[in-house]
Residue, then its C-alpha position, 0 to 999 in steps of 0.5 A: x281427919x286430915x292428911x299427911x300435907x307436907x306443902x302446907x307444913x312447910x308453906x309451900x306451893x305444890x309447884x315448889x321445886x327442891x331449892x324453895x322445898x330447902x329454903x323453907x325448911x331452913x327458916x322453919x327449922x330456926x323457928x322450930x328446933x327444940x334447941x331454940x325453943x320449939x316444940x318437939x312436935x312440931x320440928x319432927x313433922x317439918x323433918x318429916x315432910x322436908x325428907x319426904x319431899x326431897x326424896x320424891x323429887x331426888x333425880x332417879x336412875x331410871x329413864x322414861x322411854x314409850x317404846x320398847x327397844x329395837x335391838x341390841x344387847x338389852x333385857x326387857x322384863x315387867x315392873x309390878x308396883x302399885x298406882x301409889x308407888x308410881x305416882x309418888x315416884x316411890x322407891x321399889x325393889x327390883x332384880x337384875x341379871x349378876x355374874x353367875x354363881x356356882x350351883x349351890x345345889x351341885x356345889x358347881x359340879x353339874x350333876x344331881x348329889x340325890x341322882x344315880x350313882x355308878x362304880x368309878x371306873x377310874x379307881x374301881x370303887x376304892x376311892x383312891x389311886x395306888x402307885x407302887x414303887x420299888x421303895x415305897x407306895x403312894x396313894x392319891x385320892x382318885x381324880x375322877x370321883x374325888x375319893x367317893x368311889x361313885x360317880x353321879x351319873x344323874x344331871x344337876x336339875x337346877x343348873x342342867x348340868x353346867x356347874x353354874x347358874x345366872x346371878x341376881x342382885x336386888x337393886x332398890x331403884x326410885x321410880x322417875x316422877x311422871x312415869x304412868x302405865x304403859x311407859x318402858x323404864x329405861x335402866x343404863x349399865x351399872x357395875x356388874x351389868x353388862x346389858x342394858x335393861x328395860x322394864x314395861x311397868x305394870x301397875x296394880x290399884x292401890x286400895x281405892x287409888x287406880x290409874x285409869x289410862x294416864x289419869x290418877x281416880x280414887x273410888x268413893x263408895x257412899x250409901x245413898x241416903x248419905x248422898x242424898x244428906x250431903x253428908x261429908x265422905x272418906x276419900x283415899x288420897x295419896x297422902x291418906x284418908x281424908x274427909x271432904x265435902x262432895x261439891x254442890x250439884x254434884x251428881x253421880x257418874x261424874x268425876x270431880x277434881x282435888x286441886x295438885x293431889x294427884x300424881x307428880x309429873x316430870x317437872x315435880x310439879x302435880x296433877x289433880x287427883x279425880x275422885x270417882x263416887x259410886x252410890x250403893x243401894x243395899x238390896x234389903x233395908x230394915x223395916x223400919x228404913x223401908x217405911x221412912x223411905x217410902x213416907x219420903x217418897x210420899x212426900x216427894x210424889x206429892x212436891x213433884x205434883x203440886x210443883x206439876x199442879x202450879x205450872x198448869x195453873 
């Protein structure tokens, strides 16, 4: 199974930046639009991999910054996504602080609609305020408890009795390239902002795909008798599960590297990605699998001692 390769779709280098990414595009598509003779198929995978790229390299709103801020007018919070998200500089959806809004609860009057009510005073209950003229009479609805007769004597439990609550906008923000655990993402005012806003990125593993400090790991889980074959194994990788060839001599415990698969750094450019392969040895085998493997031991046992036997001689 092959992953999702846009560089080698479009023939690129990994470093390539957005001009090259473009100038590929363009020659590729005069080879393969439909309208000049290509096949369908293969023009929507170059659009595919041309809108990817642009989009992971598109310049982002938010700033990389490795401490938080010392004061001023500013709003710190936490930034969850996952190590995918970052490392691919993805877009994610954010909330920011808006101009506050009537409660919609109290409809912006402050008190509880489901509280305590008492008699209005104002109007003695009837609701409405009678003027009696020599000619004629007049009748308003009573001010104070606009025609209810009651006055709720209970404050709103979602706006604490102010009328209003803090607004928030969803903003869907790309995640700058080179952005890493830890880092404090910097948002400038936009309109309807008023403060400066930072987040402290909080990343969470992403399938098999985890940051450990600044370095991007896949964890590969592979049965020991596969290993010990040197069977081919599944590794998530940022574009997808893909089957590869443990390196030869490779031994457990250690870390061996995909080549510019990892995440982007600042520049586009990026790192390799380390695949970390953990062997599992299952606690009860099936009889006949136990019997196999202790004839295999057997045999190992007995190059062991002849290898030992030769060395003596």
């Amino acid at each position: 199974m092959k992953a999702f390769d846009p560089y080698r779709i479009l023939g690129i280098s990994p470093e390539a930046k957005l001009e090259e990414i473009r100038r590929a595009f363009r020659e590729k598509a005069r080879q393969f639009h439909p309208d000049l003779g290509g096949k369908k198929e293969l023009f929507l995978e170059l659009k595919r991999s041309y809108e990817f790229l642009c989009e992971r390299l598109s310049p982002s709103k938010l700033r990389i910054l490795k401490e938080r801020p010392q004061g001023g007018n500013y709003l710190l919070s936490f930034l969850d996504v996952t190590a995918r998200e970052l490392a691919l500089g993805a877009t994610v959806t954010v909330t920011v602080p808006a101009e506050e809004r009537p409660c919609p609860y109290c409809k912006g009057r402050g008190h509880n609609p489901s509280g305590r009510k008492k008699t209005c005073l104002f109007c003695e209950g009837r609701g409405e305020i009678e003027f009696l003229g020599s000619q004629k009479h007049l009748k308003i609805v009573c001010p104070r408890c606009g025609g209810t007769g009651e006055i709720l004597t209970d404050l709103c439990p979602h706006c604490r009795g102010r009328g209003e609550i803090a607004g928030e906008r969803e903003l869907s923000l790309k995640l700058p390239l080179g952005a890493r655990p830890g880092d404090i993402l910097y948002l400038p005012p936009q309109e309807e902002q008023e403060m400066d806003i930072y987040f402290e990125l909080q990343v969470h593993p992403s399938g098999n795909l985890f940051f450990e400090g600044r370095k991007l790991l896949s964890r590969v889980v592979v049965p020991f008798w596969k290993f010990a074959l040197g069977q081919s194994v599944e590794v998530e990788t940022l574009e997808g599960w893909e089957r590869i060839e443990l390196p030869q001599e490779f031994q457990p415990g250690s870390l061996f590297r995909l080549p510019k698969r990892g995440p982007y750094q600042e520049d586009g450019t990026r790192e390799d990605l380390l695949i970390r392969v953990e062997i599992i040895f299952p606690s009860d085998l099936p009889s006949k699998a136990r019997k196999k493997l202790e004839e295999f031991a057997q045999i190992m046992e007995k190059e062991e001692e002849d290898a030992a036997s030769g060395h003596r001689n």
